[in-house]
Biotite code that builds the C-alpha atoms (Angstrom):
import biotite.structure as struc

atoms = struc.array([
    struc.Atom([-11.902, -0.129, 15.250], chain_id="A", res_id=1, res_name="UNK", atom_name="CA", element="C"),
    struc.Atom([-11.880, 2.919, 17.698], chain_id="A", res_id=2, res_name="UNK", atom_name="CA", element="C"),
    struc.Atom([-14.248, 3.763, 20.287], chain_id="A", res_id=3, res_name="UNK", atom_name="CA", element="C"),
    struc.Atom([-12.842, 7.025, 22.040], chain_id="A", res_id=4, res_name="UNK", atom_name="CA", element="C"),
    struc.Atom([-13.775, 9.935, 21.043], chain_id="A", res_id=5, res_name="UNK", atom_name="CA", element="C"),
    struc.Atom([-10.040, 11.565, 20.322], chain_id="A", res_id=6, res_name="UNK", atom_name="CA", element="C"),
    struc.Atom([-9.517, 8.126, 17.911], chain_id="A", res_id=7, res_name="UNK", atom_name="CA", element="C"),
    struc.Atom([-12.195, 8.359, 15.929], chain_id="A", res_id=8, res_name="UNK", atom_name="CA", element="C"),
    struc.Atom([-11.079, 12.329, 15.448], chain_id="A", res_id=9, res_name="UNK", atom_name="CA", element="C"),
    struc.Atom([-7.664, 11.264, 14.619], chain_id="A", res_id=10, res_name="UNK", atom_name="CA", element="C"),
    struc.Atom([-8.507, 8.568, 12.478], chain_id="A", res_id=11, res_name="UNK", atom_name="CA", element="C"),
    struc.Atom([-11.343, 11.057, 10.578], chain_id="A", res_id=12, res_name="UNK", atom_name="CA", element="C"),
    struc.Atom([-8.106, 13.771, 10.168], chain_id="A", res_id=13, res_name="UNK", atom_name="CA", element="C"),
    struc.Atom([-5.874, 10.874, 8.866], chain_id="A", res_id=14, res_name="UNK", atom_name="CA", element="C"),
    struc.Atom([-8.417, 9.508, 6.712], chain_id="A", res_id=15, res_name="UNK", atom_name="CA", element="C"),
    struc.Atom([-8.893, 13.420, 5.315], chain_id="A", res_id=16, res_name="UNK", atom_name="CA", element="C"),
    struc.Atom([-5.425, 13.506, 4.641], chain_id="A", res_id=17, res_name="UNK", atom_name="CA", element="C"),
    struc.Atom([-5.002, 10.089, 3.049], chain_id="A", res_id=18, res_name="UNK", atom_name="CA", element="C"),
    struc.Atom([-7.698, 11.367, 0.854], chain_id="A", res_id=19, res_name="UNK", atom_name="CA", element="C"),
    struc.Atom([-5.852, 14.458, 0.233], chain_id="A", res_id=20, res_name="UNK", atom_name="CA", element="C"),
    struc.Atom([-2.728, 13.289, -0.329], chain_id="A", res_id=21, res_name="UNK", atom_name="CA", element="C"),
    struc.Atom([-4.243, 10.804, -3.419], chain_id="A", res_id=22, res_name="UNK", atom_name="CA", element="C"),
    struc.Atom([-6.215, 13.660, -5.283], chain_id="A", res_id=23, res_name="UNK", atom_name="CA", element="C"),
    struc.Atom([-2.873, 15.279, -5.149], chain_id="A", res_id=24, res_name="UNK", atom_name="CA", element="C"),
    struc.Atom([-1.053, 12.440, -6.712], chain_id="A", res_id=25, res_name="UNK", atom_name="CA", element="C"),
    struc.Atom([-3.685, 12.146, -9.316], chain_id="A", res_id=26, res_name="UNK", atom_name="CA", element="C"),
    struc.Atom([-4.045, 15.906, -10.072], chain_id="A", res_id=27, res_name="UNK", atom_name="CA", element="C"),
    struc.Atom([-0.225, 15.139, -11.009], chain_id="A", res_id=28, res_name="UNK", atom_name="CA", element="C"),
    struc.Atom([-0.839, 12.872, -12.500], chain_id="A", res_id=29, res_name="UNK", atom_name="CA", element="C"),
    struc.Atom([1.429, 10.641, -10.623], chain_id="A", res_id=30, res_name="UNK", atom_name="CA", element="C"),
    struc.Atom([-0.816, 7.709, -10.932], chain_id="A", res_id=31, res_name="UNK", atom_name="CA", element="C"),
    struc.Atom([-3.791, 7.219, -12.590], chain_id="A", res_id=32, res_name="UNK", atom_name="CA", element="C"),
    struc.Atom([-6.429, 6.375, -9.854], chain_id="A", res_id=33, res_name="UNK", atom_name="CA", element="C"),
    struc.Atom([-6.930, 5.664, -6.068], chain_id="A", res_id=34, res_name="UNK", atom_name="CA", element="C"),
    struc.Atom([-6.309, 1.925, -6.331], chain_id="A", res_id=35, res_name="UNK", atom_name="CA", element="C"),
    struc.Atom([-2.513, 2.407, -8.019], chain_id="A", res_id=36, res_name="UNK", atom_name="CA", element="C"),
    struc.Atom([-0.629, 2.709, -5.276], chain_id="A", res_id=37, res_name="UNK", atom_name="CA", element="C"),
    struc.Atom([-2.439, -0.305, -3.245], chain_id="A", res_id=38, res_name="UNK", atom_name="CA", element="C"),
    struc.Atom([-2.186, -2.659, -6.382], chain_id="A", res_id=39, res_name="UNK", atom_name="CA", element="C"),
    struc.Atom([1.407, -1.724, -6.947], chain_id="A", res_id=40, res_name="UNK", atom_name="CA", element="C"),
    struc.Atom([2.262, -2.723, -3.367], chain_id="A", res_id=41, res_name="UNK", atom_name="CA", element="C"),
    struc.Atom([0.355, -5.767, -3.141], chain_id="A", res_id=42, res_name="UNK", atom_name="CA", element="C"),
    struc.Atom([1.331, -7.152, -6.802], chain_id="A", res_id=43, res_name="UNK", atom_name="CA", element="C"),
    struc.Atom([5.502, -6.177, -4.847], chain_id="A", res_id=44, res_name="UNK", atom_name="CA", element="C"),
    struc.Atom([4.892, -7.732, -1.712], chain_id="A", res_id=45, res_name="UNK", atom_name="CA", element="C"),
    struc.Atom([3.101, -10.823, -3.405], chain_id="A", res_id=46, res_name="UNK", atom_name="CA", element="C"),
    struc.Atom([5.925, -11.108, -5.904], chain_id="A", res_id=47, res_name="UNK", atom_name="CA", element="C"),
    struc.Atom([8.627, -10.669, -3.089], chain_id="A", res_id=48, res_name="UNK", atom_name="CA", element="C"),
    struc.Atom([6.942, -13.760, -0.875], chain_id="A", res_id=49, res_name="UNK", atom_name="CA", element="C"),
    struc.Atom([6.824, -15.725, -3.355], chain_id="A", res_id=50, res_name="UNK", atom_name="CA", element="C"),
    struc.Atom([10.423, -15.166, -4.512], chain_id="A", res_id=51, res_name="UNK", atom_name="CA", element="C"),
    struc.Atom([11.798, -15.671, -0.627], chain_id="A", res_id=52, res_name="UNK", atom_name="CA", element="C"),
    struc.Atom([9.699, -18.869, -0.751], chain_id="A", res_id=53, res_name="UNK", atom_name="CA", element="C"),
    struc.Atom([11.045, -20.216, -3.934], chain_id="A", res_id=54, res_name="UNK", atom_name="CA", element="C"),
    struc.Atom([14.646, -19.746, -2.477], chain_id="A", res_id=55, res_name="UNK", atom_name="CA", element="C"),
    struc.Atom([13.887, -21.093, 0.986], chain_id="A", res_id=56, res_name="UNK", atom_name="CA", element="C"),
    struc.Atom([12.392, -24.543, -0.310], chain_id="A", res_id=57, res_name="UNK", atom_name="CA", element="C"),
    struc.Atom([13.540, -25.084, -3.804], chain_id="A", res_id=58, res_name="UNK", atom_name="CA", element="C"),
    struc.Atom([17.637, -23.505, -3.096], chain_id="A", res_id=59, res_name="UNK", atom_name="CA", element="C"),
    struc.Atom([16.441, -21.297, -6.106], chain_id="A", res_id=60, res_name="UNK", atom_name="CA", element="C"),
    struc.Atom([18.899, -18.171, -6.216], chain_id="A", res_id=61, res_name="UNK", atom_name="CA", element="C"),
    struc.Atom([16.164, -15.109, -6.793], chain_id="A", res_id=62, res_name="UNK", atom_name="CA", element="C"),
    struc.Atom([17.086, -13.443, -10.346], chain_id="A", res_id=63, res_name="UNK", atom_name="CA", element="C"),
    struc.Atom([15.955, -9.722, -8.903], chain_id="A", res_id=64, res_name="UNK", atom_name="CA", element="C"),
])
């Protein structure tokens, strides 16, 4: 949360740009909707803690 008036500007220009930056990507078709790139990273990072996990409790050698 901000409360200053210069961080709520800065986060409304980053926020623009974010915004920007997506309708870009999806004009290129680059990926297919908003949502791609968060699901992409979350399904990677998910994936990755669980493998690090495995390894650390089982011995497990992660097949990447």
């Amino acid at each position: 949360m901000v409360r200053t008036t210069e961080a709520i500007v800065t986060h409304f220009w980053c926020s623009l740009r974010a915004f920007t930056q997506l309708e870009l990507m999806r004009a290129s078709e680059l990926i297919e909707n908003w949502y791609q790139p968060q699901r992409e990273l979350s399904l990677k990072i998910a994936r990755d803690f669980i493998l690090f996990h495995l390894e650390q409790k089982l011995g497990l050698a992660a097949n990447t």
